[in-house]
Each structure stands twice: as structure tokens, then as C-alpha cells.
N, C-alpha and C positions, 0 to 999 in steps of 0.2 A: 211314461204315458204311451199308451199304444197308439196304434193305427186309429183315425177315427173318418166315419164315411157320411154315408148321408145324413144332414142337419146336424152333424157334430157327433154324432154318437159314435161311438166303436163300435169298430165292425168283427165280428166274431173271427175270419181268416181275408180279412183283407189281401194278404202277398202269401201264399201257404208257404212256398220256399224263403221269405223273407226273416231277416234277424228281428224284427220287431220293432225295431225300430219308428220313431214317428217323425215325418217331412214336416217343414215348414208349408203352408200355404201359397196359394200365387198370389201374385198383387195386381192390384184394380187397376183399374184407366184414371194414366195421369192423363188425362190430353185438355182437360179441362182449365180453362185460365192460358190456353197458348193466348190470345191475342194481348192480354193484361202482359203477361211477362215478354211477348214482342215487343211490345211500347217501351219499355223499361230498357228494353237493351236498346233499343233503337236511340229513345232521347237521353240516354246517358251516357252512351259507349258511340254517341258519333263521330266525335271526332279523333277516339282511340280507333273509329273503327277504321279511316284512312291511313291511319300510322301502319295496320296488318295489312292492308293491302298493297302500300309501298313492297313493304316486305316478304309479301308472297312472291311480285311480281316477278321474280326470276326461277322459280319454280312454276309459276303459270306458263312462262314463257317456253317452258322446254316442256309444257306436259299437257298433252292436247285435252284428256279424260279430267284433269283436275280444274286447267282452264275452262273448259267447257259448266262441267259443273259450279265453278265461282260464280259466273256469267249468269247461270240458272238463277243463282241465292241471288246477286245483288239485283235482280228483276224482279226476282220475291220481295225484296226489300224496299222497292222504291212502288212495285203495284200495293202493295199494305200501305206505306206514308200517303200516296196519294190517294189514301179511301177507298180503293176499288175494291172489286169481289174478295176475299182472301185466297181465293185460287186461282192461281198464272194457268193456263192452259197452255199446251202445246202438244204437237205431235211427233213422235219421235222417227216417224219415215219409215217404219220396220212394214214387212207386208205381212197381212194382217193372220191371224194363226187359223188353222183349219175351224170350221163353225163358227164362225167370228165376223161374218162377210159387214153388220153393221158396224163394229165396231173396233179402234185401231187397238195397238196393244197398248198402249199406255193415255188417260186425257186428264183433267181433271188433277193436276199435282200442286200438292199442299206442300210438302216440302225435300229437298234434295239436302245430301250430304254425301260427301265422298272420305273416303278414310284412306289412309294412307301409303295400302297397296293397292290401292286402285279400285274399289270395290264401289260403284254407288248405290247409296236403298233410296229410292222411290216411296213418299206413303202416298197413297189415295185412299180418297174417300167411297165406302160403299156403300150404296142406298141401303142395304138390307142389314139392316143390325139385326143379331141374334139375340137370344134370351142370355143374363146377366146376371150374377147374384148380385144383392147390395152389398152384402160384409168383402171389404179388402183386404190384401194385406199386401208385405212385400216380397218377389223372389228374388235369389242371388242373382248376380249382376250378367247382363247380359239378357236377361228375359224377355227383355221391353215391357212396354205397359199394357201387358195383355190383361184383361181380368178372367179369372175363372169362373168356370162355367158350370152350372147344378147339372144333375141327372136329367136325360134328354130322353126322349123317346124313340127308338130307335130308328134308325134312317133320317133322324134331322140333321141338320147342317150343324157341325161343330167350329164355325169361323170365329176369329175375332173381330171386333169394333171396326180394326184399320186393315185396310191391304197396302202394304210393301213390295215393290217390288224391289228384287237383288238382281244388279248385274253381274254379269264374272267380269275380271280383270281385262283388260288389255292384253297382259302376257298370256296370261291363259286361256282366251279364245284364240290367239295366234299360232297355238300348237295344241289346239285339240281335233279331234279327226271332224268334229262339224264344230266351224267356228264361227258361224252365224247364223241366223234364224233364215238369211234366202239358202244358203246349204241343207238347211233340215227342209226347205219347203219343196225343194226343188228333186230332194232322195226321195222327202216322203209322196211326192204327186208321183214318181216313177213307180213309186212300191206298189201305190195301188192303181192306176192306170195299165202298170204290166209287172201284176205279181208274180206269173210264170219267168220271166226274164229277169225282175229283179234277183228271187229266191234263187233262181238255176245259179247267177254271179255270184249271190253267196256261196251256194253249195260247193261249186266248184273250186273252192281252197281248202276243200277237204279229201281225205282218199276215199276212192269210191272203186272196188274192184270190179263191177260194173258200173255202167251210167244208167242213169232213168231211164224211163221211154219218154217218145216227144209229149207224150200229157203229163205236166209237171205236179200238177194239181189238181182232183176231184173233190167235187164237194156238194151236200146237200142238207143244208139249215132247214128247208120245209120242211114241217111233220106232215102237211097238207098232201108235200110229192111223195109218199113214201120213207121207205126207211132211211135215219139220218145215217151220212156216211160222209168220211171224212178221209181223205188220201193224200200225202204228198211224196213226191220222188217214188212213187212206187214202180216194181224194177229193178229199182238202183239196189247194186249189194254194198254193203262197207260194213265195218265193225266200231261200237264205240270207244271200245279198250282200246282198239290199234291207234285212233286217230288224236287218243289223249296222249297217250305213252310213244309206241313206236314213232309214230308221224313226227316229234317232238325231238326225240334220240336222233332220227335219222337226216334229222334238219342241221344238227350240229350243237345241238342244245342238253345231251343227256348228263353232262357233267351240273347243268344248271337244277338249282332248289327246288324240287318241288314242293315240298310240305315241312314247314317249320312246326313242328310240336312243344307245346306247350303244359306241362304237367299239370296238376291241379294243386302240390305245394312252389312256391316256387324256385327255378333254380333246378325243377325237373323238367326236363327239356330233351328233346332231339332232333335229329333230321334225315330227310329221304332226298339225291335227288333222282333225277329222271332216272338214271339208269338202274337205280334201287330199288325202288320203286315198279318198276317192270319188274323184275327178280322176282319183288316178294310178291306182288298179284300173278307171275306164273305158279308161283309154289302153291298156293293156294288155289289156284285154279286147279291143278296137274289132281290136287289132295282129291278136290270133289269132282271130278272126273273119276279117280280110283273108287268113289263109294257111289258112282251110277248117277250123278246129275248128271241130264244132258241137256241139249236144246229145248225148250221150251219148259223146263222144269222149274219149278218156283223155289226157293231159298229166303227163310225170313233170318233176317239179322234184327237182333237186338243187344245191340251193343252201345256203350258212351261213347265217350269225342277219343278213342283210342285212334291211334293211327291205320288200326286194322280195321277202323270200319269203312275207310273209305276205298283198302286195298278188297276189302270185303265184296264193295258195288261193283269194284272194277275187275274183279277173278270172274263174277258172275255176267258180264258183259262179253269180258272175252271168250266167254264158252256158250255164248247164248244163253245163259241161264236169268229164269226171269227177279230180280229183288224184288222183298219185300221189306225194306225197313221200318222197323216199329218204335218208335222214340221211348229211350229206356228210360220213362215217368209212367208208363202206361201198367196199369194195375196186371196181375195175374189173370184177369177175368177178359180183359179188354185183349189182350195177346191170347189168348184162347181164340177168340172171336175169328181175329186173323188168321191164325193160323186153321181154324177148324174151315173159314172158307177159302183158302188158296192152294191147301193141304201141298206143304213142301217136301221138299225130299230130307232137308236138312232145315235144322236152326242152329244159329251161328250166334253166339254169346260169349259173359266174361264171368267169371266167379262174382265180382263186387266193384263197383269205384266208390270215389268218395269228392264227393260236390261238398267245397269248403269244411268245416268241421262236419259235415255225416256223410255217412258209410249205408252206401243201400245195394244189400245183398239181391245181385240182380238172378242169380241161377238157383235163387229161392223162386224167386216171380217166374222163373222158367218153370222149373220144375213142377209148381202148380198150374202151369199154363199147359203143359203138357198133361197131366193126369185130368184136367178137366175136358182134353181133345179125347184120350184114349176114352175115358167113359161115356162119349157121345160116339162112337166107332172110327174116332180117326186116330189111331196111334202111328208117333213116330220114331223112328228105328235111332237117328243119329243127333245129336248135339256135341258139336263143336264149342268147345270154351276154352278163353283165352286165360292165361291166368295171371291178372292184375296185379303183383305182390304188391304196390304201394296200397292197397286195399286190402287185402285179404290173402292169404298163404294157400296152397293148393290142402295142405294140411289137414283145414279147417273146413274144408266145402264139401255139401252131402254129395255124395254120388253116387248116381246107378253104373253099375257094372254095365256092359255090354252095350250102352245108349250112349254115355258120356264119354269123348275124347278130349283129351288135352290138345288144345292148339301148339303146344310148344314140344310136345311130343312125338307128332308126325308133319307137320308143313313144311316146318326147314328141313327133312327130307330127301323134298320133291326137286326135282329138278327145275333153275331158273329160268327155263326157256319153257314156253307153251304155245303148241298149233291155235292160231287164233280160227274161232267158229266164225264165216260169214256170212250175214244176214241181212235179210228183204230189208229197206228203210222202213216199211210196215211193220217188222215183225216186233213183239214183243219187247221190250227192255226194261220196263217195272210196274209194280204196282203199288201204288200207294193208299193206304187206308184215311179217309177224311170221316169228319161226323157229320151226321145226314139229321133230317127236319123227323125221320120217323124212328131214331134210337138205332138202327142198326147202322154201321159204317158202311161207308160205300168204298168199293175199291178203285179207283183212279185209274186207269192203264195207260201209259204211254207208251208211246212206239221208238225206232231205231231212229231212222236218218231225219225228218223231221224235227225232231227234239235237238239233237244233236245241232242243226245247222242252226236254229234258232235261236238258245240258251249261249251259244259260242257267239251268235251276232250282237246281240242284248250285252252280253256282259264287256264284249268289245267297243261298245259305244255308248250306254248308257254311265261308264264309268273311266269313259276314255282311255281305257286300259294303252299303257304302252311295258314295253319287255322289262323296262328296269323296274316297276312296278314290284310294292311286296302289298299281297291284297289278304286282309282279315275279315272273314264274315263270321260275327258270332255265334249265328243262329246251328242249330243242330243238325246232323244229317238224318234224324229220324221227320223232319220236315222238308215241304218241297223245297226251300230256300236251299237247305243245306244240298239239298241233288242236285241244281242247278245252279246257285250259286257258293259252293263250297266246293263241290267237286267235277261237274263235267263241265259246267261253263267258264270254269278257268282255268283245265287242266287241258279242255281244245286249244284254248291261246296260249298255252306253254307257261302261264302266269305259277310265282312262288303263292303258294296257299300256306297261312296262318290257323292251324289249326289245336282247340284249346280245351283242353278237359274240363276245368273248375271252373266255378263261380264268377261271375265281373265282380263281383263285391267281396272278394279274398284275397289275401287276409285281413283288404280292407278296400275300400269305394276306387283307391288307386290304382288297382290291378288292372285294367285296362290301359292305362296312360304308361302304365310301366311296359307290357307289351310292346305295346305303342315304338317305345324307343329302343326297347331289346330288340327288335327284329327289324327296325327301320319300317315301319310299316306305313305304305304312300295312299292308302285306300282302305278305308272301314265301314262296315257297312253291319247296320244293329237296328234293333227294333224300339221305337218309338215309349213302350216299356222301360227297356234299360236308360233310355237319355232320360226319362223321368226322374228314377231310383235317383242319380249319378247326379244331375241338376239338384233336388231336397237332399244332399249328402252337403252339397256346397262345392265352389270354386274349388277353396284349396287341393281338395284332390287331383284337379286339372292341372292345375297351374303350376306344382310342383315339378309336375315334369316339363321334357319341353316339348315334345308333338310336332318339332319343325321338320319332321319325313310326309305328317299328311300335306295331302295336296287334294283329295277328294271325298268327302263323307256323303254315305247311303241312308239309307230309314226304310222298313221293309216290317210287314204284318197288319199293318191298321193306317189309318193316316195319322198323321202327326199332328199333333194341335202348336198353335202358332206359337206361343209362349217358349214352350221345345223345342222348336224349330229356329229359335232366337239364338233361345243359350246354345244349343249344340253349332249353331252356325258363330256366333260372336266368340264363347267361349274356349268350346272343343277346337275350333276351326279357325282362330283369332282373326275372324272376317275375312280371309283366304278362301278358304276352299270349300267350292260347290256342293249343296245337295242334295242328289240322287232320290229324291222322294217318291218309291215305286211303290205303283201298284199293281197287284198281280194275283193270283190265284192256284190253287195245288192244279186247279183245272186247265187251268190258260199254258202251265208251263216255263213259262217267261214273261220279264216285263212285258206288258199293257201300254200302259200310261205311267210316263215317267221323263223326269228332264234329261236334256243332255249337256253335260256340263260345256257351256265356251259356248251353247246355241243360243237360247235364249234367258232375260232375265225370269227370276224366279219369286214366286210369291210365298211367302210362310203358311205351310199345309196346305198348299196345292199341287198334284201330282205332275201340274201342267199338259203336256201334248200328249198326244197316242206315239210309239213307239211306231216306226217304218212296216208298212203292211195291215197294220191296225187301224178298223173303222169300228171304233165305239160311236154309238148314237145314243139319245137319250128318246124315251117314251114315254108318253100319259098312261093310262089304266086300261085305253084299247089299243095300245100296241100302234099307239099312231107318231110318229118321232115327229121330235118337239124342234123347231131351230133357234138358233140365237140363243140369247141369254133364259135359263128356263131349270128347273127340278123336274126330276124324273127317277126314272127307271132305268140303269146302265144295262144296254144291250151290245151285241157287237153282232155285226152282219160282215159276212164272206168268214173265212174261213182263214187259218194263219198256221204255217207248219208246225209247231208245238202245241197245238189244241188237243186235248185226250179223245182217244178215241171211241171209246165205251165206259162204262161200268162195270166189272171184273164178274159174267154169270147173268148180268141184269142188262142187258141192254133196252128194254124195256123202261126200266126205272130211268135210265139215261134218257132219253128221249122226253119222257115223262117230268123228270125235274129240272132241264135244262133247255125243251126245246117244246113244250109245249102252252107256256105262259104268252109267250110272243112270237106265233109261227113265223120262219121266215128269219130266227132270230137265234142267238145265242144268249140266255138270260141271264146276267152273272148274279141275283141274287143281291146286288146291293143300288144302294139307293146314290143319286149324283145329282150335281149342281152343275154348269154351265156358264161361269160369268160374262159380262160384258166383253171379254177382251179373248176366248173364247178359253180360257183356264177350264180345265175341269176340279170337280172339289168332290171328292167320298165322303159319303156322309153316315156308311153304316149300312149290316144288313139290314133288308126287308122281310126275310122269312124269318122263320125260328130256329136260326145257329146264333151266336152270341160266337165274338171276338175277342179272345181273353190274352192280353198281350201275345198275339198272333197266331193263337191257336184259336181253331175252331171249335166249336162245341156242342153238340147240337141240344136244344132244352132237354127235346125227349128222353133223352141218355142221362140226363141228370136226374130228372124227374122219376123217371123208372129206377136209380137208385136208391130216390128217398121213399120212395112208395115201398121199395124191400123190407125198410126195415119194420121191423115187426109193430110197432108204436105208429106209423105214418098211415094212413088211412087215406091222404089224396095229397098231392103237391105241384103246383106251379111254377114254371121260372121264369122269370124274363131278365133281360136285359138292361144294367144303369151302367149309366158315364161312371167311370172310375180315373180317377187321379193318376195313377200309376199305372194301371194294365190296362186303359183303354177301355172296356167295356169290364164289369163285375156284373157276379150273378148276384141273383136276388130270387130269391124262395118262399114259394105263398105256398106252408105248411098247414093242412087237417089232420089234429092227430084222432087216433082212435079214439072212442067215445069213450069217456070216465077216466082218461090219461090226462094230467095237470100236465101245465108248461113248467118246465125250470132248464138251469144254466144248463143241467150234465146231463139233460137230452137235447137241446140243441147242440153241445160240441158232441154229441154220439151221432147225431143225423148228420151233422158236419165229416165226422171219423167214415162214416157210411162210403159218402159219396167218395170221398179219398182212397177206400180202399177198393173200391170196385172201379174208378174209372181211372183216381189218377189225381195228386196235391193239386195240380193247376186246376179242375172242375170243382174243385170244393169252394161252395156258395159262401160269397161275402157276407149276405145278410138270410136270414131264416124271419120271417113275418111269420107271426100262430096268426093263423088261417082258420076259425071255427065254421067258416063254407064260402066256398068261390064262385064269384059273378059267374052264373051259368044265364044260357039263354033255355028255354021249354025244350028246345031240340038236344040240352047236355051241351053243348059249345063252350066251353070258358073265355071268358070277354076279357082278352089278353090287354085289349086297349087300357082298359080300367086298369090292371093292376101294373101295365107301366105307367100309367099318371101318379098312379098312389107309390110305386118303388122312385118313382120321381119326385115326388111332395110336389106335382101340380094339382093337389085336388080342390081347385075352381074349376080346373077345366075337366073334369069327367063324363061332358057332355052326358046324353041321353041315356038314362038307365033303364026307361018303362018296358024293355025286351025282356031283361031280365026275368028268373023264374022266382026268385026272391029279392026284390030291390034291398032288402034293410042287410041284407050281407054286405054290403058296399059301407054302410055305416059303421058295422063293425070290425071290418077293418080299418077305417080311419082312427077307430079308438084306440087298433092295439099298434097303431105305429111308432110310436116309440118303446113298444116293450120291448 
């Protein structure tokens, strides 16, 4: 049985990289019948029920968190016998979280439970129930009773029924670097009261060959005042390479791990540490120095999870040189794009890897990425390739003479030491390519000292990073995750990095838990995506191992819906250990909004607070910020050292899509919720990028591929809830006039978008479209066809704008074909 998606049907590429596999369902809301089955225990088991509590009582007695919680239940027990409300009220004395001034962090509790490391969950009740399907069913254990949720439109709220909250332990708020919610109140009132003084105490644990001047920070959010501009530590000289590597070596640490490698069969394995690791990022450095990169020169790398892609970032740091990494999934045409606007000196490549059983020839995808630059007037002189024999043999790989070098030919060469370049905190350090609302990429820029001091803050307390720490982030380095947290923000804390070629699901669903315990690994940190996959696989693949090294789990790309936030906390985490549920952006640089593990409790898919320095607000549609409990528009006002600081060519556009919807304002494009208790909840974007298990995407770019093919005559995409990656696309197809629908043009419109942008953009569902809700002015009424990719269509509200209302009919008719 395959994949199957909206209303049951199978979806054409549901998981494009996936085995094919089909998940089990989630299951409904049991919560119905609690008072009937209270009764029952109450008048059956009462006088069993003073026999357990003799029996506890010398474990009550020595444990203040279990006692306290008993106390809780037997309050709950005796307000229900004697007929009162079903909910005990109380308040739990915390002071109250930033936005939050009506409301304490916890009131209104249905019921407590403490397990037995210590961990209590909280439910409460929330006024605002979301939309529900009727049909249930059950997930593996650990889920809870979440029920699943239909296709949503985008920017709504993806909560469940109950909010929970999770406390941390006793032992583990008592040595985490913030172990209570008055410590995070009392940093976070500092950070923004005296961001200059807070940020300088940061900075100042790093090496700075000169210091800043006394302005630590400019800044200007108005479009109103002028051009937006954004400065921190400017002045200050340092280097990023020196202060992951040498600062590290010279602390007394270079004999310690840096990067544990992971091959992609397994049992392929290596390691780097600190001192090695410097070596090989001079050699590498010393190589592109000899073929003319210098300071401010751009270098695209497109390379896998090889160990050299990350000595890759850091050869180009050390010498100034600006990266560009491109995530090797992206088509021939999409890497053209890059490279034709950053035009590098070099591109840095491998012959081939091999992600579980395939093999995808990546210096094929070069090779035509390069002859598509030279016939638009950009040719480039050097390609650097690595040669991956568990892939492909040097053998077998096309080559050009005089353009193509072997990496294994000349690097190890160079000599192990290299002059480090030092550089402005302003000055260049990468650029990264995101997808944009109008099809073309935008390049991202971020700067030197800034990023640096911020990504090294964030990943030092959002994950309470301490030294013995072994930290795994899955996600890629052709992503901002991987820049910041795979490589620079936990190579400045000296931390060992877990770094992995293959698939999570190779050679089977257990391949992470196996990690897990091969490398001791105390901190993981994965996308909302893969705890989906790994939850429809089932327990066992968990539970076979034992995962007693974690002590901290992450979620990173989209928010996490509650049910997965269950199983990976009950399951993966055996109710231990915290999670890091961050949100962020390629824009932002660093966590946003995000918990800190030992500060406060945690609600399932909720990002909870702003991170230190960070004022997110919420807005209505004139840009007037909302307080209290409310939906809105995520904005962030002042400015924070890791913010990017242009558009790569466009600063115009910059200004344009990020600072002109709400002057005065940083507009992150996604939509937010506010609760009572001052949590914040992501709800999805509000423009037209679609979040495809953590990649962005922009419609336009997909759309401009299905319109190529020679048969597509007009196409639309929007955005549906998807089960496993968080958001699918969904494709409202016009084919050419007098062309029939059938299967083997839809998987060829599907094959289309795969090979021009890349497996992950290839649309879940294909709707034949014989013409789309236009307005008299051409506008496509996006609203309508995510009701109709949603199956809300009662709610399609007003169509009389329309240029043809009965087009709206006819798609409802062909919704199931």
C-alpha cells in the first residue's frame, strides 16, 4: 500500500526520498469518558487506594517533587468526590513570562502526574479548540491522545485539544546554566534593557584581535528613516576559523574530538580532532590561496555530509573567503542560478555519494551546472573534487581537463599551518541561497563577529551545552542549521560534532538510535520530519537500543505538532530529557524563540520564550502589536547580532520583503499565536513559501517548473498539512488545450519539477485544473484553492469577484481524480 494523503487517496510523491513505505495513522482524542472512568476508580479502588499510599509514604518522604505532586492528585481526588468543578486551580508562584502580564504561567489544572525521574506533565484545558478530523485511529505508544488534524490553510494554528505542560527534572534544572524561569527573566530583562553591555559580555570570550568601538550596535528597522542598516561590533577585528580551531587547541583542548564521522554504510566511520582538523582546513586553505581566492571572494561548495564539507567552510573563513554552500539535492539548474549570481572563483565538489541504497552522481549535476554558467557569460576556470570511492572510483567520472582537480591530488600537499586573514566583524562570511515568493533565490549574507558571538550563545544555552557533551544535529550543511548548528556554533564551544553521511532510515528506521549509542551521543537535535518517519516505523526501532547518553533532544525546521512532540519526548527521551523546540530562520541566524532546557516548563509544540536579546511581537494587518493572549503576524523589533544583513546584489529587495510590510519592524513571514500564559505557538507561513520538512520553497519556483513543461499551459501551488514533512505541496494544473489527463503525465509533470529544482520540491498532489479562480484583474484567488487542497469546501466563502465563478465547480468535481 503506498503513501496515502488527502481524504485517503494516494498521493503521487508523498516523501520523494522515501522507501515507500505506508505509516500507520494517529489516533483520536481519548479524553472522553475521563469523569465515568474517575468514578470507577474512585469507588472501587478506595480502599486499595490507602494501602498505596502507606506504601509510598517513604518515598514521599525523601522526595520533595513526588511528594508535592501526590498532594496535587489526592486534592484532585477529594475536589471531584465532593462534586466540585473538575478543575483544582492553583498557581504555581513562577513570575509571569514575557507578554503574559494577565496571565500566570500555569491555572486551570485537570490533571498532574509525576513519573519517575522526576518529570511532572501538566494538562490544561484550552479555550480554543482547533479543527479535528472525525475518522481515529491509534499511534504507537507514547503519542498521547492527540487526534490528527486535515489540511489547514496556511498560517493556522496546528495545536492540539490539551496543553501539557512538561517540567524538567529536579536534577537537571540544578545544573543547567539557567535553572529557573527567575534566571531566564532576570538575563532576559538585562539583554534587552542593555543589549550593548549584555552582547559586549558575550563577545568578550571570544578572541578579538582588535575590540569594537564604544558603539556596539547600530541599527535601523524603519524603512520610513531611510536605508535599513544593521551593525554589530563594528571595528572589532577577529577571525571565525581561528576562534573555532586555534582558540580551542590553544585552551588545552586540541587533543579533544572534534567531529565524529559517520559513513553512510555502516561500520564507515572516522575521526578528526581539534588538532586535525586545523591541518586539514590549513591545507585546504594554503590550496585556494595558490589558485587566487582571496578576501572577499566567493567559493560555492556542493558537497554531502563528507567531513570535507565542513573543513570546506572553515578554509574559506580562515582566508576571508566568502561560502556559498548549496545542498547537494538541488538540481543542475538550481546551482547554475548560484553560481551564475555570486560568480566564485572556485567550486568545491565530490564525484558521487550514496544516500542509503542510491548513488547520485553529484559532478554530473556540476558539470551541467557549470556549462549552463559559461553559456550565459559566466565561466568558471577551477573545480575542486573530492573523490568519494565508497561511491564511485575516480575511474568512472567525466572530466574536463584543465577545470577539474582532484582533491586528493593536491591538498595534502599544502602545508598544515596557514596565516589566518583578519576581518571587520562586519565583513562578509557567507552567503546563503533561500527560495523567494517571486521564483528567483535570494542570497542571505551574513557577516563575521556578529554571527559568530550569537550562534556560539544560542547553541551554549538553548541546549545547555556542557564540555563532555557529544552533540548530533542531522540536518545538512547545505542548510542554515547545518552552518550554525553543525558547524560554527559548536565548534566556538569546543563541543565533539556528530557528523553523518546516510540516510536516518538505513539500513533500517534504527539507524539513528544505533548512532545514538556508538558515539555516546548526549544531545540530538532533528527535524520534526524525521520524528514523524521514525514514530509510523514503530517503538521497536527505539527501544532496541538503549539511548541512556541522551540527556537533551532538539526539533528544528517547522514546529512540531504535539503528538511528535509526545513520542519523541516519552519515547526517544524515556521522559528524561528536554525539548529544545527552536524556531529560527536562514534570516535570523540563530535561535529566535526557543526553550531553555532546566528554565521553564514546556508545552508540546510550543517554541515557548524568545531567546536573550530577542523582542518578537505579534501584529494585526496595520502593523499595530497585539498584547496578551492574540494571533497575529510574528514580527521582531530592535535588532539582534546574527540578523543578515542584505540580500546578496539586492538590497532593495531586502528592504522590500522584509521591512516594508510593518515599518519599524522585522517581518518574519510567518504567522503566531500568543497564549494565555505568554507561550508563543507557529503556525505556518503567511506568504507564498511552503515549508517542506524544513526546507523552504518558494510556490513561484515550482510553479515556473510545471509551466516549462511543454504540456502545462498554467499551474498553481499551495500549501497542505502533510503527515510527515510538515507542509506538501499541492498543484492546481491547466494543461494545454486538446492534451487528456492520465497517470504518465502527471508522474512526467512530477519528474519535471524533480529535475529542475530538486526530489524535495516535487508536488505531493497534481489537481487537473481546466482554469483557475482568477479575479477581472488575472489575480489567482490562492484563498479558494487552499480550501479546495484542504477539502474545506463549505467554507470558500465569496466567489462573486471572480472572472469565471463556475471554475470553482470544476474543480471540486475533479477532486478526486
Amino acid at each position: 500500500m503506498g503513501n496515502s494523503g488527502l481524504c485517503g487517496k494516494p498521493l503521487e510523491n508523498s516523501c520523494p526520498e522515501s522507501d515507500g513505505k505506508s505509516y500507520a495513522g494517529e489516533s483520536g482524542d481519548q479524553e472522553g469518558g475521563k469523569e465515568s472512568d474517575f468514578y470507577w476508580f474512585y469507588a472501587g479502588m478506595g480502599p486499595g487506594f490507602a494501602v498505596v499510599l502507606l506504601g509510598f509514604f517513604s518515598v514521599l518522604y525523601f522526595n520533595n517533587s513526588w511528594r508535592y505532586a501526590f498532594l496535587r492528585f489526592l486534592e484532585n481526588l477529594f475536589n471531584k468526590s465532593m462534586g466540585r468543578n473538575c478543575t483544582a486551580k492553583r498557581e504555581l508562584g513562577l513570575p509571569r513570562p514575557p507578554a503574559a502580564a494577565a496571565a500566570a504561567v500555569a491555572g486551570s489544572m485537570e490533571d498532574e502526574t509525576q513519573s519517575a525521574n522526576g518529570c511532572s506533565t501538566t494538562t490544561l484545558k484550552t479555550s480554543d479548540h482547533l479543527r479535528h478530523v472525525e475518522s481515529m485511529s491509534t499511534l504507537p505508544s507514547g503519542a498521547g491522545p492527540i487526534s490528527r488534524l486535515n489540511a489547514v490553510i496556511l498560517g493556522e494554528s496546528l495545536a492540539s485539544e490539551e496543553d501539557h505542560l512538561v517540567f524538567p527534572s529536579e536534577a537537571f534544572s540544578m545544573q543547567a546554566h539557567v535553572p529557573s524561569p527567575q534566571k531566564y527573566l532576570e538575563t532576559y530583562a538585562r539583554s534587552i534593557e542593555d543589549p550593548a553591555g549584555f552582547w559586549s559580555e558575550m563577545a568578550s570570550g571570544f578572541f578579538w584581535k582588535e575590540r569594537w568601538g564604544p558603539q556596539v550596535y547600530a541599527e535601523n528597522l524603519d524603512i520610513r528613516k531611510g536605508k535599513i542598516n544593521i551593525e554589530w561590533f563594528k571595528g572589532g577585528i577577529t577571525n571565525l576559523c581561528y576562534n573555532c580551531l586555534d582558540r580551542i587547541i590553544e585552551s588545552g583542548d586540541g587533543d579533544k574530538i572534534a567531529i565524529f564521522w559517520e559513513g553512510n554504510e555502516p561500520g564507515f566511520d572516522g575521526t578528526l580532532t581539534y588538532k586535525q582538523l586545523l591541518a586539514r582546513v590549513c591545507q585546504l586553505a594554503n590550496w585556494l590561496k595558490d589558485v587566487g581566492v582571496r578576501k572577499g571572494d566567493a567559493v560555492v561548495i556542493y558537497l554531502p555530509m563528507l567531513m570535507e564539507l565542513p573543513i570546506s567552510m572553515l578554509a574559506c573563513s580562515r582566508i576571508g573567503a566568502v561560502h556559498s554552500v548549496v545542498f547537494a539535492g538541488f538540481s543542475a539548474e538550481s546551482l547554475a542560478q548560484r553560481i551564475m549570481d555570486c560568480k566564485p572563483k572556485v567550486v568545491i565538489t565530490c564525484n558521487a555519494v550514496r544516500r542509503g541504497s542510491k548513488i547520485i552522481y553529484l559532478k554530473d549535476i556540476v558539470d551541467a551546472a557549470l556549462a549552463e554558467s559559461a553559456r550565459n557569460g559566466n565561466p568558471l576556470d577551477v573545480c575542486l573534487t573530492y573523490e568519494n570511492e565508497s561511491a564511485m572510483k575516480r575511474e568512472s567520472t567525466k572530466w574536463q581537463e584543465g577545470r577539474d582537480i582532484w582533491w586528493q591530488d593536491v591538498v595534502p600537499k599544502h602545508p598544515t599551518t596557514c596565516a589566518v586573514e583578519w576581518v571587520d566583524a562586519e565583513d562578509p562570511l557567507f552567503l546563503l541561497y533561500t527560495s523567494g515568493s517571486t521564483g528567483k533565490p535570494k542570497g542571505v549574507l551574513h557577516t563575521t563577529g556578529g554571527y559568530m558571538v550569537y550562534t556560539a550563545t544560542t547553541f551554549k544555552y538553548a541546549f545547555d551545552y556542557k564540555p563532555s557533551d557529544v552533540y548530533w544535529c542531522t540536518a545538512d550543511c547545505g542548510w542554515i542549521t547545518g552552518h550554525s548548528y553543525v558547524t560554527y556554533g559548536p565548534l566556538l564551544n569546543g563541543a565533539t560534532v556528530v557528523v553523518f553521511e546516510g540516510a536516518p532510515n538505513y539500513p533500517d528506521a534504527g539507524r539513528c538510535w544505533d548512532i545514538v549509542d556508538k558515539f555516546k551521543v548526549s544531545i540530538f537535535y532533528t527535524a520534526p520530519t524525521l520524528v514523524r518517519s521514525l514514530m509510523r516505523e514503530g517503538d521497536q526501532y527505539v527501544t532496541r537500543y538503549s539511548r541512556k547518553s541522551l540527556r537533551v533532544l532538539g526539533s528544528v525546521g517547522e514546529p512540531i505538532n504535539p503528538s511528535a512532540w509526545r513520542w519523541y519526548f516519552n519515547v526517544v527521551g524515556e521522559s528524561r530529557c528536554p525539548i529544545s523546540d527552536t524556531w529560527w530562520q536562514t534570516e535570523t541566524g540563530g535561535f529566535m524563540i526557543t526553550p531553555l532546557p532546566g528554565a521553564w516548563p514546556q508545552k508540546p509544540g510550543s517554541a515557548t520564550f524568545p531567546f536573550f536579546g530577542v523582542q518578537p511581537v505579534i501584529v494585526d494587518e496595520k502593523g499595530a502589536e497585539i498584547e496578551g493572549e492574540c494571533s497575529g503576524y510574528l514580527c521582531v523589533k530592535s535588532s539582534w547580532p546574527s540578523a543578515f544583513r542584505t540580500l546578496y546584489g539586492d538590497h532593495e529587495r531586502y528592504e522590500a520583503t522584509y521591512f516594508s510590510a510593518f515599518p519599524g519592524y522585522y517581518f518574519t513571514g510567518d504567522g503566531c499565536t500568543r497564549d494565555k500564559d505568554g507561550y508563543y505557538w507557529l503556525t505556518g507561513r503567511v506568504d507564498d513559501v511552503i515549508n517542506v520538512s524544513g526546507h523552504r520553497i518558494g510556490t513561484a519556483e515550482v510553479e515556473s517548473a510545471l509551466v516549462s513543461h511543454p504540456q502545462c499551459a498554467e499551474a498553481a501551488v499551495v500549501g497542505v498539512e502533510h503527515e510527515v514533512k510538515g507542509q506538501g505541496i499541492y498543484a492546481f494544473v491547466t494543461l494545454v488545450e486538446g492534451v487528456l489527463y492520465s497517470e504518465d503525465l502527471r508522474r512526467s509533470l512530477i519528474l519535471t519539477v524533480r529535475n529542475q529544482i530538486g526530489a524535495f520540491a516535487a508536488p505531493d498532489k497534481i489537481h487537473w485544473a481546466p482554469g483557475l479562480p482568477m479575479t477581472r484583474s488575472g489575480k489567482i484567488m490562492r484563498r479558494i484553492l487552499r480550501k479546495i487542497a484542504s477539502r474545506q469546501l463549505g467554507e470558500l466563502g465569496d466567489t462573486s469577484t471572480l472572472a469565471d465563478p463556475s471554475v470553482v465547480d470544476e474543480l471540486i468535481k475533479l477532486v478526486d481524480c
